[in-house]
C-alpha positions as CSV (number, residue, x, y, z in Angstrom):
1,X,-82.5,-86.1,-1.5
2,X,-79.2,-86.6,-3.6
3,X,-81.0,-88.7,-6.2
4,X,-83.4,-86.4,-7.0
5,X,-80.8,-83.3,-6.7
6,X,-79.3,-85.3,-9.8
7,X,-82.3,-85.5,-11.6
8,X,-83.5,-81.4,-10.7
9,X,-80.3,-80.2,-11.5
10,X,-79.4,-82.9,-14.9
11,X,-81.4,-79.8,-17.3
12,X,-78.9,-77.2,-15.9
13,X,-75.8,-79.0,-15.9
14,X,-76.7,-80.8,-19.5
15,X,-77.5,-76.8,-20.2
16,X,-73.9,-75.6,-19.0
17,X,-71.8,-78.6,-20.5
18,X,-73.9,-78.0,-23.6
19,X,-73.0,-74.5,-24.1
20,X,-69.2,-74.6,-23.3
21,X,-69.1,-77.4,-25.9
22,X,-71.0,-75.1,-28.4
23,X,-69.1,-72.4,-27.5
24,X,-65.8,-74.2,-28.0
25,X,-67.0,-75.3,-31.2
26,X,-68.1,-71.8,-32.3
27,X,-64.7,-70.7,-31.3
28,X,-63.2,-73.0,-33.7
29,X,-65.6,-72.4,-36.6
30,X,-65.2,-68.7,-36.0
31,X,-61.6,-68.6,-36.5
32,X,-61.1,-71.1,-39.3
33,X,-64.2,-69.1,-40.6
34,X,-61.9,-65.5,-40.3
35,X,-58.5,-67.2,-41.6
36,X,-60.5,-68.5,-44.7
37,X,-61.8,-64.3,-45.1
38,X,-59.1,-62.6,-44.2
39,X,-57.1,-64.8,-46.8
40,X,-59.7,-64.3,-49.2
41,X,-59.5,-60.4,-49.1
42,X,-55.7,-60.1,-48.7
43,X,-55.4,-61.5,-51.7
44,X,-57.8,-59.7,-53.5
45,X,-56.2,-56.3,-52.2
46,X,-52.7,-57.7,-52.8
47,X,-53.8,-58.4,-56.7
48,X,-55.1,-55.1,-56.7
49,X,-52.3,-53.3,-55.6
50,X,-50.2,-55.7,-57.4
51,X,-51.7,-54.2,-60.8
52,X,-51.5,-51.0,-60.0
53,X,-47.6,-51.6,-59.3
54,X,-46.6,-53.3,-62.6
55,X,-49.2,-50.6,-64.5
56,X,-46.9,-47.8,-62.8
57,X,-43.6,-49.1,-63.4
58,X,-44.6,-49.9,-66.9
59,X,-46.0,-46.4,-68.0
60,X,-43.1,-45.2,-66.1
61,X,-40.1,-47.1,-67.9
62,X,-42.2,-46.1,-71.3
63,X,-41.7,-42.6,-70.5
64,X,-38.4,-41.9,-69.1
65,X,-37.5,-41.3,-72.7
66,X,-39.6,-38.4,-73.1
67,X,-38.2,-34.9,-72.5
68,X,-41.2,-32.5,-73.2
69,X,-43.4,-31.0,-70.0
70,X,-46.6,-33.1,-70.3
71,X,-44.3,-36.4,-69.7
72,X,-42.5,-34.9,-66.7
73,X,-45.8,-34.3,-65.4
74,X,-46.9,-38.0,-66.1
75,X,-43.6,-39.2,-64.9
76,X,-43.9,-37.1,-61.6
77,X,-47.2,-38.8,-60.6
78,X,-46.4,-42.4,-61.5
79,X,-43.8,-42.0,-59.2
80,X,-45.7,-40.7,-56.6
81,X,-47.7,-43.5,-57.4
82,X,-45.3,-46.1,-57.1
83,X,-44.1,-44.5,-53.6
84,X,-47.7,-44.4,-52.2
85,X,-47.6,-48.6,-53.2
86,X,-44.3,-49.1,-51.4
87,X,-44.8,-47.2,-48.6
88,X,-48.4,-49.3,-48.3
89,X,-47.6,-52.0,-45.0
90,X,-48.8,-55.4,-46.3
91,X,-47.5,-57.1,-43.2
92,X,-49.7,-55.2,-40.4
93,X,-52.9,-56.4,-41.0
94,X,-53.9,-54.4,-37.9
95,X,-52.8,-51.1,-39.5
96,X,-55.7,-48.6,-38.7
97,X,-54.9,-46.5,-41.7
98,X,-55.3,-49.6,-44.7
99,X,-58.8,-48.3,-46.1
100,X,-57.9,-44.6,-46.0
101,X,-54.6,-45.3,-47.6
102,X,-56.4,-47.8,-50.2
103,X,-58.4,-45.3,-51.3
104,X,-55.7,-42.4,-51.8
105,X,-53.7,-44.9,-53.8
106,X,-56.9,-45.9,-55.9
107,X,-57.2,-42.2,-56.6
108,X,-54.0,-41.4,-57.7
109,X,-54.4,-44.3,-59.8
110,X,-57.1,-42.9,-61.4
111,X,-55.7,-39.3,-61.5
112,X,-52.8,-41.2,-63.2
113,X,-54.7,-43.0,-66.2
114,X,-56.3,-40.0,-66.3
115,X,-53.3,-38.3,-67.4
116,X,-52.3,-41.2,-69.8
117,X,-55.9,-40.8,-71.0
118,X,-56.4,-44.6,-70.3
119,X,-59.8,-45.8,-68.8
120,X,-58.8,-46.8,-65.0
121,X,-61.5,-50.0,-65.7
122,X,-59.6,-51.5,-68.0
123,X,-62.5,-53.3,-69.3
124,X,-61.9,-54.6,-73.2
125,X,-65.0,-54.5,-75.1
126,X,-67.8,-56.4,-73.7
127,X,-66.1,-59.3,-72.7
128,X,-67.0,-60.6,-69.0
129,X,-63.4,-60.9,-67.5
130,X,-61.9,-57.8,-66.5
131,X,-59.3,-56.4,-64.0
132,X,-61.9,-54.1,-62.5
133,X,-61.4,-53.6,-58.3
């Protein structure tokens, strides 16, 4: 009866090993699969943010010379800007706020080259490489 208990039960047991070795293996896969993305995408919103950053601090270190109302104004926003990017937490990637805050600092950085009547695209003629996001 044991022999052919071995032989009965060899499609189960072949079944079982089978899928904790595929399921090991799809662990693995899965995570070197989400390290490779989640790299991928940091640094694409680290760039991002990154540009908007130097674009603030530029406009806003081209300005401070200028005393009249519409500047101030200018001036007022970039540095809200520039608080928004440095209050942003790049090190919790668990943060459960990251898209919603994205997108306010996107706006404002739109709001701002409005402002400086600059297009927020910064696309340069019909050239293929840009610095849209």
């Amino acid at each position: 009866a044991d022999l052919f208990d071995g032989i009965v039960m060899a499609e189960q047991r072949f079944h079982g090993e089978g899928f904790q070795e595929g399921l090991a293996e799809g662990r693995h896969a899965g995570a070197a699969e989400g390290r490779r993305h989640g790299a991928l995408h940091g640094a694409r919103l680290g760039s991002e943010i990154g540009c908007y950053l130097g674009f603030a601090l530029t406009w806003h270190c081209l300005l401070q010379k200028c005393t009249d109302e519409k500047s101030s104004k200018k001036i007022r926003a970039l540095d809200s800007l520039i608080g928004m990017i440095q209050k942003f937490p790049y090190e919790d990637p668990t943060y459960d706020k990251l898209q919603e805050d994205l997108e306010k600092i996107r706006g404002k950085f739109k709001q701002v080259c409005s402002m400086l009547n600059i297009q927020s695209d910064f696309r340069i003629g019909t050239e293929k490489s840009s610095l849209t996001f």
